[in-house]
C-alpha positions in Angstrom: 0.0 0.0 0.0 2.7 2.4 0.8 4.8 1.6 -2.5 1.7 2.5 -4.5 0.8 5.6 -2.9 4.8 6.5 -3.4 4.6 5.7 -7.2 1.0 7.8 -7.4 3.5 10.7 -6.2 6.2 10.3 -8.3 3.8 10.1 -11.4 2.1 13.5 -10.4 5.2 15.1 -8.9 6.9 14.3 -12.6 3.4 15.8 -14.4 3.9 19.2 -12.8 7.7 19.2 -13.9 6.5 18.3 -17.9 3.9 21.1 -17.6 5.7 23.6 -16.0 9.3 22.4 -18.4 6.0 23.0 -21.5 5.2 26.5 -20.1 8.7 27.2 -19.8 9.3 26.1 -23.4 5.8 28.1 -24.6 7.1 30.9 -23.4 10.2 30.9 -24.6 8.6 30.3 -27.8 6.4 33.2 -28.1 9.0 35.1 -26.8 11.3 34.6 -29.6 8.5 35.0 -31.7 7.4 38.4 -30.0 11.2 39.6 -30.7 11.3 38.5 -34.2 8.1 40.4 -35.0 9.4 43.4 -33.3 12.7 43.6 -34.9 14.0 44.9 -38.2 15.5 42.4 -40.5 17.3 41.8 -43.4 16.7 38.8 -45.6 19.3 38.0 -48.8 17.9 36.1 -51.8 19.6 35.1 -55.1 18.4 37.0 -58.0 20.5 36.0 -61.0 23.8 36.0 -62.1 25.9 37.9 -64.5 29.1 37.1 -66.4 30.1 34.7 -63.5 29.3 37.2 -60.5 26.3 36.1 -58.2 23.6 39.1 -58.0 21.2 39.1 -54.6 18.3 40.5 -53.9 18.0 42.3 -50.5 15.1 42.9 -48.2 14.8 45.1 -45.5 11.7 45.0 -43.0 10.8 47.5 -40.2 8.6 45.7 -37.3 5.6 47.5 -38.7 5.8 45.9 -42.2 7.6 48.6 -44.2 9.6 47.0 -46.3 12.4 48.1 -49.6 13.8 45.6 -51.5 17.2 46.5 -53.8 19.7 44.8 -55.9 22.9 44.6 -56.1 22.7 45.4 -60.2 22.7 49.0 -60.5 21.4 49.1 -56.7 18.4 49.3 -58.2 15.7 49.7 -55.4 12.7 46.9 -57.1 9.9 47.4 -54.3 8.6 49.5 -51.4 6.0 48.1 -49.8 4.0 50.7 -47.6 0.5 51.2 -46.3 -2.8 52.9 -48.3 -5.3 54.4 -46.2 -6.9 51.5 -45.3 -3.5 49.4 -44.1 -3.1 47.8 -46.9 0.4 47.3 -48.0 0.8 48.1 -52.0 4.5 48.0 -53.5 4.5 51.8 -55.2 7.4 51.5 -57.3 8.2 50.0 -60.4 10.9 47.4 -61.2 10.8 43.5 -62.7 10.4 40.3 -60.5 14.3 39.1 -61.7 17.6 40.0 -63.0 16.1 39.1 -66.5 13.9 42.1 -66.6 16.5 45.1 -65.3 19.0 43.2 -68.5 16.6 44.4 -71.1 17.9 46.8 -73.7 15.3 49.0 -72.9 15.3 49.0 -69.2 14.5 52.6 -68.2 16.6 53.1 -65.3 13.9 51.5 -63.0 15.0 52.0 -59.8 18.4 52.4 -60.1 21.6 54.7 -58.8 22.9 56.8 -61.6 26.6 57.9 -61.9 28.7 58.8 -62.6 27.4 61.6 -63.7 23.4 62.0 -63.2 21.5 63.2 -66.3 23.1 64.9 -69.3 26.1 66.4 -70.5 25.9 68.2 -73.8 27.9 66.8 -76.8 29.1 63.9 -74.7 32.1 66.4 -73.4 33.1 68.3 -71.2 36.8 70.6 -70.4 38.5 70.3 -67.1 41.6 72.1 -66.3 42.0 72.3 -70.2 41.7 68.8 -71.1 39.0 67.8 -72.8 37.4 64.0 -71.8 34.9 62.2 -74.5 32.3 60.3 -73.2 29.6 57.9 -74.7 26.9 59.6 -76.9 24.0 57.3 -75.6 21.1 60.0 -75.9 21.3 62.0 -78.8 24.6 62.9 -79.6 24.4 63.3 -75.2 25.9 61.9 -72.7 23.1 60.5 -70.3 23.2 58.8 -67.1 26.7 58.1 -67.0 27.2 56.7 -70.5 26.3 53.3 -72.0 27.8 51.4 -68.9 27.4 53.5 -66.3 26.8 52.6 -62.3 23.0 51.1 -63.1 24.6 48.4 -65.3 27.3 47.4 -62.8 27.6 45.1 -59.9 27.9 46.4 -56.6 29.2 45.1 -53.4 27.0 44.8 -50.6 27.1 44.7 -46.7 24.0 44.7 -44.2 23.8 45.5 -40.8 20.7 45.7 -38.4 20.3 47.2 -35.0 17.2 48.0 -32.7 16.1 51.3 -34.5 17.3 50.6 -38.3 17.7 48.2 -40.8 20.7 49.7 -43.9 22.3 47.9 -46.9 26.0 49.6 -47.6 26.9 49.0 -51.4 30.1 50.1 -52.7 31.5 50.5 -56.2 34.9 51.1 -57.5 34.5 53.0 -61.1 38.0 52.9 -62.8 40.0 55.8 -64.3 39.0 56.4 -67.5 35.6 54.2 -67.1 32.9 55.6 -69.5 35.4 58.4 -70.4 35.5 60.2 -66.9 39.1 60.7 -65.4 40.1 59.2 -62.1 39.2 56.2 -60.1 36.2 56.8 -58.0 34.8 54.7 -55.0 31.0 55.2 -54.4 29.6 54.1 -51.3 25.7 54.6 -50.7 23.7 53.4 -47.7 19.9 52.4 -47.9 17.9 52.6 -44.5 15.0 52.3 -43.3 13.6 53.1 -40.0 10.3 53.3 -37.7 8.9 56.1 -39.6 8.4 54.4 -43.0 11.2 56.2 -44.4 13.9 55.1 -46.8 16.7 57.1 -46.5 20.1 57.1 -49.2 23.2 58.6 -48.3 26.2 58.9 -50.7 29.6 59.3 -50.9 32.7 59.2 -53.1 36.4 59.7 -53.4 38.4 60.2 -56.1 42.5 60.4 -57.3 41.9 62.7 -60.0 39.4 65.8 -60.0 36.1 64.6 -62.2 32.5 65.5 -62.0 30.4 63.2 -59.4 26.7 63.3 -59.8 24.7 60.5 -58.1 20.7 59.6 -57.9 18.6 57.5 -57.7 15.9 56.3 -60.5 13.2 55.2 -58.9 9.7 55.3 -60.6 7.2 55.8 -58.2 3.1 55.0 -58.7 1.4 55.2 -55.5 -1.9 53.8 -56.3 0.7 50.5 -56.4 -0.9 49.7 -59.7 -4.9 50.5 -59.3 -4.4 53.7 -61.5 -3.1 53.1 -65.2 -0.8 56.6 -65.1 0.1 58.9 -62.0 -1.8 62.1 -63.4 -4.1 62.0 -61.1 -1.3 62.5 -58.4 -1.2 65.8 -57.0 2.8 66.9 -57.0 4.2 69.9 -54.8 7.7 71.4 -55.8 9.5 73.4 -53.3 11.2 75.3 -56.3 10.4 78.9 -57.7 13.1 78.6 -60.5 14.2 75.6 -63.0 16.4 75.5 -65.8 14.7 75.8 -69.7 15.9 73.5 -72.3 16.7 72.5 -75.4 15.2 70.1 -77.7 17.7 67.7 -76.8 17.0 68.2 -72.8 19.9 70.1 -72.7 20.0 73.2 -70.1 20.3 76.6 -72.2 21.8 77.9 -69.2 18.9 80.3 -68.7 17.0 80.5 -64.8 13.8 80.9 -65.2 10.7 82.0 -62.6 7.8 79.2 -62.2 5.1 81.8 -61.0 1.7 81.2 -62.5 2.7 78.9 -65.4 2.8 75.1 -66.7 5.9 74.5 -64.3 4.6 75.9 -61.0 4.3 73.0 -58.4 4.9 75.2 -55.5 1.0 74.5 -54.6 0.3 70.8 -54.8 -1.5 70.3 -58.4 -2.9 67.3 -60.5 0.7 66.2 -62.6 -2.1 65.6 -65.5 -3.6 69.4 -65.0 -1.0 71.1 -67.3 0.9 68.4 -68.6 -0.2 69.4 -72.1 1.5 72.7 -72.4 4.9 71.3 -71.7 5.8 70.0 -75.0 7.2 66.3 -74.6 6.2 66.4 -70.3 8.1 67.4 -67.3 11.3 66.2 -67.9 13.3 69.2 -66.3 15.1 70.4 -63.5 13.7 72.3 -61.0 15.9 74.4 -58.4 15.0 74.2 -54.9 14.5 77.1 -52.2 17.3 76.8 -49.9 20.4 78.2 -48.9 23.2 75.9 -48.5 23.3 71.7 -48.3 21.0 71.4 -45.2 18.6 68.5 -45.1 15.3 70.7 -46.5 12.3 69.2 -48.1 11.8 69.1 -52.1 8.4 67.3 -53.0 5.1 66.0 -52.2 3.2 63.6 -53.8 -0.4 62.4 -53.1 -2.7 60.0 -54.5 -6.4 60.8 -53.2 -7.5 58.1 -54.2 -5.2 54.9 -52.0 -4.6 58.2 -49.6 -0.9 57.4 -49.9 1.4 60.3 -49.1 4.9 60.8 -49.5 7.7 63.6 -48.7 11.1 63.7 -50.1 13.8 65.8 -48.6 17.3 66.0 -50.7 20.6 68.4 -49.4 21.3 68.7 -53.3 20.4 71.8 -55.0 17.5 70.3 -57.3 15.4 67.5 -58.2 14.3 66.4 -61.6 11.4 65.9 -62.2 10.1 63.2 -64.9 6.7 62.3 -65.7 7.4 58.8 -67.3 7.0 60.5 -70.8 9.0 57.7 -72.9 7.6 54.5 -70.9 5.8 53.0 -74.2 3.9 49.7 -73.2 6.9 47.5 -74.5 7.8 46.4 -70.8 5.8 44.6 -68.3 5.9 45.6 -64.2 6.5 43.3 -61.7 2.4 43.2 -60.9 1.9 41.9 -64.6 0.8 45.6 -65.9 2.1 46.8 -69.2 3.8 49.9 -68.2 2.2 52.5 -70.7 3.2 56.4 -70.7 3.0 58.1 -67.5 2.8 54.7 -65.3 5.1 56.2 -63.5 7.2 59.5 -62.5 10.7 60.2 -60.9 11.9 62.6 -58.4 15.6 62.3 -58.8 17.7 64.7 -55.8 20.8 66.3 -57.7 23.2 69.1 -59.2 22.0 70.6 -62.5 22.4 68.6 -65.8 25.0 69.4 -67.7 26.8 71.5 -65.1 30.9 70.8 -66.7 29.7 72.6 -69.5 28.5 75.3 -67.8 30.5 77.9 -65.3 27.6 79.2 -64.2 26.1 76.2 -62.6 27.0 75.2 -58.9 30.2 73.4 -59.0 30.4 69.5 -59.5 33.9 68.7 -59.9 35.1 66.6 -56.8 38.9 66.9 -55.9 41.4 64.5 -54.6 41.2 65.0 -50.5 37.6 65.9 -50.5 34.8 63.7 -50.2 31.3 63.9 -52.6 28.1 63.4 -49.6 24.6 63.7 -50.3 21.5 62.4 -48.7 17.9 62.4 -50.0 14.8 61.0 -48.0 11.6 59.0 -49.3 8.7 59.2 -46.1 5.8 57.7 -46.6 2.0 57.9 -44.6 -1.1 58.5 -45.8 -3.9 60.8 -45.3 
């Protein structure tokens, strides 16, 4: 009698032990479950391959679900993933599903960084210190985007690091002397981050041996219906610019400054893109010049769509933004939704120095010197209202 009621003891004595060892286990469980939810990550995915180099696909995730997803070809940023009014999440930039897509012919610089020199140089020339350098002529008898092979058609190097308030991707880039035409060996470094503000911010910087003109961006086409709207004119886009720079018919700067007041080019009230898009022969494709004093942090644009409620600021230390309303997108390409991408799917707003600006004295000064280093950061928020 006494050995059984010692083995009815054991048995329960080793019950509590399993269920409280269970909880214990539960616990630990959801804690690490709790702590992964609540943490920004970085995930790495293969996306392709080219002439014998491995290309990844990188995504970083804030703890509420914000999310940017970039390349190491061309850095190209493919998707941010961000809340409408109603919470749900809608990618609002276009790009291609694999490595396939941004190797097309006709790729139009979806998402990409742009160097070495940003947007156009007249001629495919330019004079420094009384040498003259010739560089590809890939946009009508222009240089545009830093030549046929520039930094959006070249592998980058990439590092990622995450801590408790920020997720960021460092990609680096050695550009050669003589690479594309420019003089000197540049190294490019530029940081994506994002943090608990649905933000993505992009720093840059670059060194050089030899003085050359450094002028980076980014190429992102942004729609932020994320597909539900066919073109972006029904966005309503703010400039903070009173002045931008008239051009050619070649998109070449004339050098003049022109005043924005009460004409086609005046976003400094937020306005329908589509309202006057028809008295700008071609579309916007120009460079407006910010109000501000100096390389502080200051903010640029706007954009809104009314209709997914989406919001988003952008705030640049460069001088100007150019802005693009998708004019040459032509239905040849398909998004990564399974759109066709016709005219106007999309727009950029591209932080930089003016186009063009070796050729012309008048312009603020782009040539980056041995001992000096290139910075610039611009900032994509997002929210809705």
């Amino acid at each position: 009698m006494k050995k059984s009621k010692l083995s009815i003891l054991l048995v329960l004595l080793s019950l509590a032990l399993g269920c409280q060892n269970n909880t214990s286990q539960g616990e630990q469980q959801s804690s690490e479950e709790e702590t992964t939810a609540s943490s920004f990550t970085v995930e790495e995915m293969p996306f392709g391959e080219l002439e014998g180099r491995k290309v990844s696909l990188y995504k970083l995730t804030a703890p509420n679900g914000f999310s940017v997803s970039i390349t190491t070809y061309g850095g190209a940023v493919t998707a941010i993933n961000t809340p409408d009014k109603d919470g749900q999440m809608g990618n609002v930039v276009l790009g291609f599903n694999d490595l396939d897509g941004y190797l097309q012919e006709n790729n139009p610089y979806f998402g990409c960084l742009v160097g070495r020199y940003a947007n156009r140089i007249a001629d495919a020339q330019f004079t420094l210190n009384g040498e003259t350098f010739n560089l590809a002529p890939n946009d009508n008898g222009n240089t545009l985007h830093g030549g046929e092979q520039g930094f959006d058609k070249r592998v980058w190097t990439a590092a990622s690091n995450t801590t408790a308030e920020a997720v960021e991707l460092t990609l680096t880039y050695v550009s050669q002397d003589g690479e594309e035409g420019y003089p000197g060996t540049l190294t490019a470094k530029v940081i994506y981050s994002i943090g608990n503000n649905n933000d993505l911010n992009i720093a840059y910087e670059a060194t050089t041996d030899r003085p050359t003109p450094v002028n980076l961006t980014n190429h992102a086409y942004f729609n932020l219906s994320s597909g539900a709207a066919s073109d972006i004119l029904g966005h309503e886009l703010m400039l903070n610019a009173g002045t931008y720079t008239p051009v050619n018919a070649t998109l070449i700067p004339t050098g003049e400054i022109k005043e924005v007041a009460d004409g086609p080019m005046d976003f400094t009230t937020a306005k329908l893109i589509g309202r006057d898009l028809a008295k700008v022969k071609g579309g916007f494709d120009h460079n407006w010049i910010l109000n501000k004093d100096g390389d502080a942090l200051t903010l640029a644009a706007t954009l809104y769509d009314p209709n997914t409620g989406r919001f988003m600021e952008m705030l640049t230390t460069e001088p100007a933004v150019q802005f693009y309303s998708g004019n040459f997108l032509d239905g040849t390409l398909t998004n990564k939704d399974g759109k066709t991408i016709v005219k106007h799917y999309g727009l950029c707003l591209e932080a930089q120095h003016y186009p063009d600006s070796p050729n012309q004295p008048d312009f603020p000064d782009v040539i980056l010197e041995p001992g000096e280093t290139y910075t610039q950061t611009t900032v994509y928020r997002f929210s809705t209202k």
